[in-house]
MMTF fields as JSON, N, C-alpha, C and O atoms, coordinates in Angstrom:
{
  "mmtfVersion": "1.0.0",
  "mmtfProducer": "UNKNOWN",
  "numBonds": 279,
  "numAtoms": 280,
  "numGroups": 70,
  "numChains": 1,
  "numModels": 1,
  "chainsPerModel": [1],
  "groupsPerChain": [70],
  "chainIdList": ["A"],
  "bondAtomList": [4, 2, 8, 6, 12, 10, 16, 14, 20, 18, 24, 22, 28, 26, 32, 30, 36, 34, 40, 38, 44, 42, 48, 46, 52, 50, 56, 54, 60, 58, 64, 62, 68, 66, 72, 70, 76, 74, 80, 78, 84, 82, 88, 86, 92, 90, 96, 94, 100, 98, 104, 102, 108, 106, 112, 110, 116, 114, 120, 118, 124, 122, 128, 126, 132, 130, 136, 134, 140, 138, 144, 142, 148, 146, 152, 150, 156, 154, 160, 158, 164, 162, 168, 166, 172, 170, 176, 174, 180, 178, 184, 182, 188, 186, 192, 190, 196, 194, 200, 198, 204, 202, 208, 206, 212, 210, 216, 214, 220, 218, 224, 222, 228, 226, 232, 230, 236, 234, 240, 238, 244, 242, 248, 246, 252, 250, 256, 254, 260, 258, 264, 262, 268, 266, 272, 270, 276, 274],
  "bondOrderList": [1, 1, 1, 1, 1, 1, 1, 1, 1, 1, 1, 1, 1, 1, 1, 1, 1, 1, 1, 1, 1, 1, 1, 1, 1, 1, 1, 1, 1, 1, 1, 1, 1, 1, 1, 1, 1, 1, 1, 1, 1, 1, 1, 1, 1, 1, 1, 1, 1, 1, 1, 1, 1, 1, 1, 1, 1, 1, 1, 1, 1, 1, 1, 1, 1, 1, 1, 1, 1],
  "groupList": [{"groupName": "UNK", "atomNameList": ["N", "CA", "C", "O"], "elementList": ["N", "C", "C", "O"], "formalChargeList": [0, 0, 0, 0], "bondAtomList": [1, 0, 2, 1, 3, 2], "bondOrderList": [1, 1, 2], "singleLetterCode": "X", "chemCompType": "L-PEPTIDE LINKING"}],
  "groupTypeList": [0, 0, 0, 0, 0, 0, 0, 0, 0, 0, 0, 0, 0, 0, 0, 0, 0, 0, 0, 0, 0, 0, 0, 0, 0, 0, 0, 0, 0, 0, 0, 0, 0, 0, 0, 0, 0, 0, 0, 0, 0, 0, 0, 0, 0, 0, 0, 0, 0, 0, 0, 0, 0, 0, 0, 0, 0, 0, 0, 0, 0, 0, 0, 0, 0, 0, 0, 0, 0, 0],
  "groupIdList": [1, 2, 3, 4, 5, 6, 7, 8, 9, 10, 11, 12, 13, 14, 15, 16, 17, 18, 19, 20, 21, 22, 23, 24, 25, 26, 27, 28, 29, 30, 31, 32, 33, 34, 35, 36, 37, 38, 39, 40, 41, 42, 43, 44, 45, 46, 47, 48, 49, 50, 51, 52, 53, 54, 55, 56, 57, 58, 59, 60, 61, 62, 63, 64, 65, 66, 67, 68, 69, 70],
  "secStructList": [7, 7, 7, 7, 7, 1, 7, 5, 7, 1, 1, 7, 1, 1, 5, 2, 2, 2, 2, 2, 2, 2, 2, 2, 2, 2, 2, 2, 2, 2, 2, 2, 2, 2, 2, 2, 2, 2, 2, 2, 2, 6, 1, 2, 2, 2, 2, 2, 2, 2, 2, 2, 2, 2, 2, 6, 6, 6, 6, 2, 2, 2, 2, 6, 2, 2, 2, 2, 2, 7],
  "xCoordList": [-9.447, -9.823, -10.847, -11.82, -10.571, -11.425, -12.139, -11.539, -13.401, -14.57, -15.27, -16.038, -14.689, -15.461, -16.078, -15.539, -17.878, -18.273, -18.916, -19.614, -18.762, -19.024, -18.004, -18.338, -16.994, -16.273, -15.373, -14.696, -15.281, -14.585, -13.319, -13.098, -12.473, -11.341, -11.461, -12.529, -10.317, -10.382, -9.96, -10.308, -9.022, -8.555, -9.58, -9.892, -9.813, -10.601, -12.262, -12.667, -13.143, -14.45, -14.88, -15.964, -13.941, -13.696, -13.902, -13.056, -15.109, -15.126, -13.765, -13.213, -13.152, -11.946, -12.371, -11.501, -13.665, -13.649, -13.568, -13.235, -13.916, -13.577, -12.114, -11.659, -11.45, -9.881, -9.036, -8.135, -9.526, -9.466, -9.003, -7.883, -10.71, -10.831, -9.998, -9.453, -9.887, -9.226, -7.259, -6.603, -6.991, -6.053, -5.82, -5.12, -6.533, -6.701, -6.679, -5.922, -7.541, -7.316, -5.877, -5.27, -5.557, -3.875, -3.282, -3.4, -2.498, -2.333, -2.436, -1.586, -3.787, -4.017, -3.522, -3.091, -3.655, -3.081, -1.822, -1.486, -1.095, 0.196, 0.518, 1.501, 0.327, 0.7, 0.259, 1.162, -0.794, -1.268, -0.177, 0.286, 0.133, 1.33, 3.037, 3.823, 2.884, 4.274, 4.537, 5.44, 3.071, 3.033, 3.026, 3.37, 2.769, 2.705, 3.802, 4.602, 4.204, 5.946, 6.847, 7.932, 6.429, 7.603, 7.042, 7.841, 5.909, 5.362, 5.971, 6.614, 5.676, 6.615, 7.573, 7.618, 8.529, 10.198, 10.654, 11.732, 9.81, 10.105, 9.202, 9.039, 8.444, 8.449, 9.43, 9.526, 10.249, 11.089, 12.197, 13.091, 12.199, 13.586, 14.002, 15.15, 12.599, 12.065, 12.39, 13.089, 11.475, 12.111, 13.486, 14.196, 13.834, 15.823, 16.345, 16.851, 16.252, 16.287, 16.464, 17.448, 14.951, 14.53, 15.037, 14.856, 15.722, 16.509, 17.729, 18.39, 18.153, 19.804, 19.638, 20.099, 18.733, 19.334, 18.942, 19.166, 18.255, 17.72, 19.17, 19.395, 19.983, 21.21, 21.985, 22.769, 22.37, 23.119, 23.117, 23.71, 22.343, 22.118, 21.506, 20.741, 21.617, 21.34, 22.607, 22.427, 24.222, 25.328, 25.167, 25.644, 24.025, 23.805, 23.242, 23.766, 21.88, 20.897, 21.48, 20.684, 22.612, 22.877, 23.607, 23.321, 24.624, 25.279, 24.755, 25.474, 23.204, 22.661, 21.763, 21.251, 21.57, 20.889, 21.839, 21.644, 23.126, 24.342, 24.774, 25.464, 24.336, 24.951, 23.945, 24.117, 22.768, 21.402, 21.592, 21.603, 21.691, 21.788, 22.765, 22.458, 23.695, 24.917, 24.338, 25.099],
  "yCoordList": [78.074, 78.264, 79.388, 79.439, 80.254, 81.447, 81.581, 81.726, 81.498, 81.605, 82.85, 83.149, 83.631, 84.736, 84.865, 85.084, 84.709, 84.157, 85.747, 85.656, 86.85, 87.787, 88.892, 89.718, 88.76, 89.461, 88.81, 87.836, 89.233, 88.944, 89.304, 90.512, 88.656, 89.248, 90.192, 90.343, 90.949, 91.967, 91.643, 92.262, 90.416, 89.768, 88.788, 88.4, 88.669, 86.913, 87.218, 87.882, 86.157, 86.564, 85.722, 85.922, 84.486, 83.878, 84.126, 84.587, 83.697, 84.687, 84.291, 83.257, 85.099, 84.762, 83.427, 82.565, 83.223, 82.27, 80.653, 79.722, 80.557, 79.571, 79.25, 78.107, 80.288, 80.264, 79.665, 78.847, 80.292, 80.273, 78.697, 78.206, 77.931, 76.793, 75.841, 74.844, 76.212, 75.662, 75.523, 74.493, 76.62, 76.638, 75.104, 74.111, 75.6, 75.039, 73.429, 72.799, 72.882, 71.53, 71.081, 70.054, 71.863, 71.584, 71.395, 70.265, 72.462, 71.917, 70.94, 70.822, 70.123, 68.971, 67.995, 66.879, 68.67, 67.287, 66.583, 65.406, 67.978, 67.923, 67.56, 66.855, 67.567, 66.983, 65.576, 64.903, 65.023, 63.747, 62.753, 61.681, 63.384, 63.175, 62.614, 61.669, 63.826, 63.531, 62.338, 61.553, 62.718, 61.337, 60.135, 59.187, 59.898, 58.302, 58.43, 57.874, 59.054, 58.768, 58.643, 58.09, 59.225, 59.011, 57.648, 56.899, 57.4, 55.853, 54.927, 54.078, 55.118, 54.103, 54.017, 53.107, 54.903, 54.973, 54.255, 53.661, 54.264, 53.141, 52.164, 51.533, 51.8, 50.257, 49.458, 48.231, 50.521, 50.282, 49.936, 49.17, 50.332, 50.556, 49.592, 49.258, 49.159, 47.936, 46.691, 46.027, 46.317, 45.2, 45.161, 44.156, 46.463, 45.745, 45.218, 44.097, 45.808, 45.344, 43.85, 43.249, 43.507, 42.446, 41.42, 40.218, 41.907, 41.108, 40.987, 40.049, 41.822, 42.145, 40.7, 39.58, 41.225, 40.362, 39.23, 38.543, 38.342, 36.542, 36.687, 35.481, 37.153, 36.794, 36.928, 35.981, 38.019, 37.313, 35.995, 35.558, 35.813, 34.643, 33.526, 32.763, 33.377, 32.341, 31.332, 30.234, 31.745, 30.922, 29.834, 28.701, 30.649, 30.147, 28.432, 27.319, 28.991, 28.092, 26.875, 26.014, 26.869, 26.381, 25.07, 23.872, 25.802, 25.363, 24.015, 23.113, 24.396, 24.145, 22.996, 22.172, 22.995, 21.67, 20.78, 19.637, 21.132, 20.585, 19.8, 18.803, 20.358, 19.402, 18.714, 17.496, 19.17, 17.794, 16.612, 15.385, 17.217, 15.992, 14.952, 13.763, 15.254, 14.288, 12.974, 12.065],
  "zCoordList": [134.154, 132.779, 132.731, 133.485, 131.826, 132.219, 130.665, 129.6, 130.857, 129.577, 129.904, 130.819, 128.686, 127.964, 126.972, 125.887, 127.216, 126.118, 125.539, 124.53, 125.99, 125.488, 124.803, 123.954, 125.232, 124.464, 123.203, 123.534, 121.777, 121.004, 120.61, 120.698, 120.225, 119.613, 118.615, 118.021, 118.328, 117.217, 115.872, 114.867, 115.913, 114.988, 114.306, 113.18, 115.187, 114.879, 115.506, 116.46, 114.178, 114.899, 115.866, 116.413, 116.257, 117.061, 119.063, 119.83, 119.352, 121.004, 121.729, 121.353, 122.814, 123.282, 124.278, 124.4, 124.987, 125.081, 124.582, 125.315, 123.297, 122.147, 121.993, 122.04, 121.815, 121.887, 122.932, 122.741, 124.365, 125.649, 125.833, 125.977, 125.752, 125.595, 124.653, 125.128, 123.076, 122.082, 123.198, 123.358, 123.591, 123.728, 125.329, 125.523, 125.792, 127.046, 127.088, 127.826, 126.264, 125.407, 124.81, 125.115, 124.089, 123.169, 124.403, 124.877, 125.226, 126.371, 127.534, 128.416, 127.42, 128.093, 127.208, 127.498, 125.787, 125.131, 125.016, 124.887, 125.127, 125.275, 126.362, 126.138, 127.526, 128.485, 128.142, 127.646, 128.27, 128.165, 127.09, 127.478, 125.596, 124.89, 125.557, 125.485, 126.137, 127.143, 128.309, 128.597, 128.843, 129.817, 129.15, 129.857, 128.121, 127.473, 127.234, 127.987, 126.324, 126.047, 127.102, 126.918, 128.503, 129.269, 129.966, 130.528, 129.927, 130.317, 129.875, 130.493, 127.951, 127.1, 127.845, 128.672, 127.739, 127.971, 129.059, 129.031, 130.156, 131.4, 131.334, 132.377, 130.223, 130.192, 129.145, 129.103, 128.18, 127.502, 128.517, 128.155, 129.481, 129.889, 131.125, 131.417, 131.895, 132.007, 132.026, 132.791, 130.575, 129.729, 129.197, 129.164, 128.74, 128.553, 130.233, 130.289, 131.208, 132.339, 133.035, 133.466, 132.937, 133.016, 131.955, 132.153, 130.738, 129.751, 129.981, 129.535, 130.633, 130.842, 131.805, 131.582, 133.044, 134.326, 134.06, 135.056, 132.899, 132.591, 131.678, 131.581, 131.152, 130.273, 131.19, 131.141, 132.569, 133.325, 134.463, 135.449, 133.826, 135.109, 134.167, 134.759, 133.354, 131.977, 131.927, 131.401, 132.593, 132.661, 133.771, 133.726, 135.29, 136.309, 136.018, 136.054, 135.724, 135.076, 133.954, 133.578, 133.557, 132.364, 133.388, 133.383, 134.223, 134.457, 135.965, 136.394, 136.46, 137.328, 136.806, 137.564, 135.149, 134.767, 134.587, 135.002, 133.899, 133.21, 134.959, 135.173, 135.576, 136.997, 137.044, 137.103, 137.037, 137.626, 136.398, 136.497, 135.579, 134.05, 134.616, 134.54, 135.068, 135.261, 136.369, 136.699]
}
């Protein structure tokens, strides 16, 4: 990250280091953004998982009390 706190832009009265920084942030944020969402997405993906495999094996169980009952 490179801070230039003496030279200014020509556009902006903004020092290029301010910018530098401003910019430098959005970027962390954006990453940080992305990583949660792809966090979400595999704990989303997860739990259907872990749902799929208790409904296949929910016939097991059914069928494993339906014998002890008897």
């Amino acid at each position: 990250m490179l801070v230039n706190a003496e030279g200014t832009s020509r556009q902006s009265p903004m020092r290029t280091g301010e910018v530098e920084l401003l910019e430098f942030l959005a970027q962390r944020r954006a990453c940080d953004d992305r990583d949660r969402e792809i966090a979400c997405s595999n704990v989303g993906a997860l739990a259907r998982g872990v749902r799929n495999a208790l409904l296949t094996v929910t016939p097991l169980w059914i069928a494993l009390v339906w014998w002890l009952a008897r």
